[in-house]
C-alpha positions as CSV (number, residue, x, y, z in Angstrom):
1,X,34.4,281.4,174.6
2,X,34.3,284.3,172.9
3,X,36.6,287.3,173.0
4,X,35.9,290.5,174.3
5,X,31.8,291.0,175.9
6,X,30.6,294.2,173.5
7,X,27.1,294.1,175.1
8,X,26.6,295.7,178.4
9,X,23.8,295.0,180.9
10,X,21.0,297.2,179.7
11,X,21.6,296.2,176.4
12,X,20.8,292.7,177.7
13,X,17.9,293.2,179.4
14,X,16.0,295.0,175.9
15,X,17.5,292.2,173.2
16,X,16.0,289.3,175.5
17,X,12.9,291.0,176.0
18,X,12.6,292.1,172.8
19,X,13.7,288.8,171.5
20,X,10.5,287.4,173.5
21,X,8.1,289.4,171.6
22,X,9.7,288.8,168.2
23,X,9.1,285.0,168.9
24,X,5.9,284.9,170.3
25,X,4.6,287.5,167.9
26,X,3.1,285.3,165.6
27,X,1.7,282.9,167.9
28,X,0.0,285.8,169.9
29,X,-0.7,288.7,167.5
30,X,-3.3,287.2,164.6
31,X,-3.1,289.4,161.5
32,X,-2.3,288.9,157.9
33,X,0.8,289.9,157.9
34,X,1.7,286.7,159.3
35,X,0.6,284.8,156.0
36,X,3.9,284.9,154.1
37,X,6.0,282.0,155.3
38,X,8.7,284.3,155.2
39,X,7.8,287.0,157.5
40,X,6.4,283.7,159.8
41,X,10.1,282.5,160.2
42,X,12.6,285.3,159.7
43,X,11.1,287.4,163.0
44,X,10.8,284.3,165.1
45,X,14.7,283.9,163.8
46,X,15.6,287.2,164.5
47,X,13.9,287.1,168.4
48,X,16.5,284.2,168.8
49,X,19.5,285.8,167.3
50,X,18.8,289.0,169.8
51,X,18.2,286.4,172.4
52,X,21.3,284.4,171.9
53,X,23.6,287.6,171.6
54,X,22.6,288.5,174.6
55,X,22.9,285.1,176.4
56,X,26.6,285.1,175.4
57,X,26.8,289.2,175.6
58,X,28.4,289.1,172.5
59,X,28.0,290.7,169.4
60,X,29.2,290.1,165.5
61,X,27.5,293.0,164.2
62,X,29.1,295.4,167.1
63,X,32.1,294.2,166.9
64,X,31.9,294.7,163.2
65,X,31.3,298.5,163.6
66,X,33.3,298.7,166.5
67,X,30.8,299.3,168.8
68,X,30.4,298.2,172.6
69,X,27.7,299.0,175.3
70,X,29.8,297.3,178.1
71,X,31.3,299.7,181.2
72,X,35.0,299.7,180.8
C-alpha cells in the first residue's frame, strides 16, 4: 500500500496511545480550554492522524525529513 514502513514498533505503541488520549481528551478532561471550537476539533484530529500513521506504520512527515524508527 504504501512504500517503505518509517515507523518502527515502539514508535507504534506511543502514537496509538497517545492518539487515545488526544481523542478522548475533551470528552474526559473538563476545562475551558476546551471552549474554542478549534482547539475541540484539531486535537481530536490530530489523536487520529497519530493513530492512523501508526495503523499503516507509515509516515509523510518522516519520510519528509528522512527519518525512520524501523530496525533495518
Amino acid at each position: 500500500m504504501f512504500k517503505t514502513a518509517n515507523v518502527g514498533s515502539v514508535d507504534r505503541i506511543v502514537r496509538i496511545i497517545i492518539g487515545a488520549i488526544l481523542v478522548a481528551l475533551p470528552y474526559v478532561y473538563q476545562s475551558s480550554i476546551w471552549d474554542s471550537m478549534a482547539v475541540r476539533l484539531i486535537v481530536p484530529i490530530v489523536g487520529v492522524v497519530l493513530i492512523l500513521t501508526a495503523l499503516v506504520r507509515f509516515c509523510p512527515l518522516y519520510k519528509i525529513v528522512g527519518a525512520s524508527t524501523c530496525k533495518k
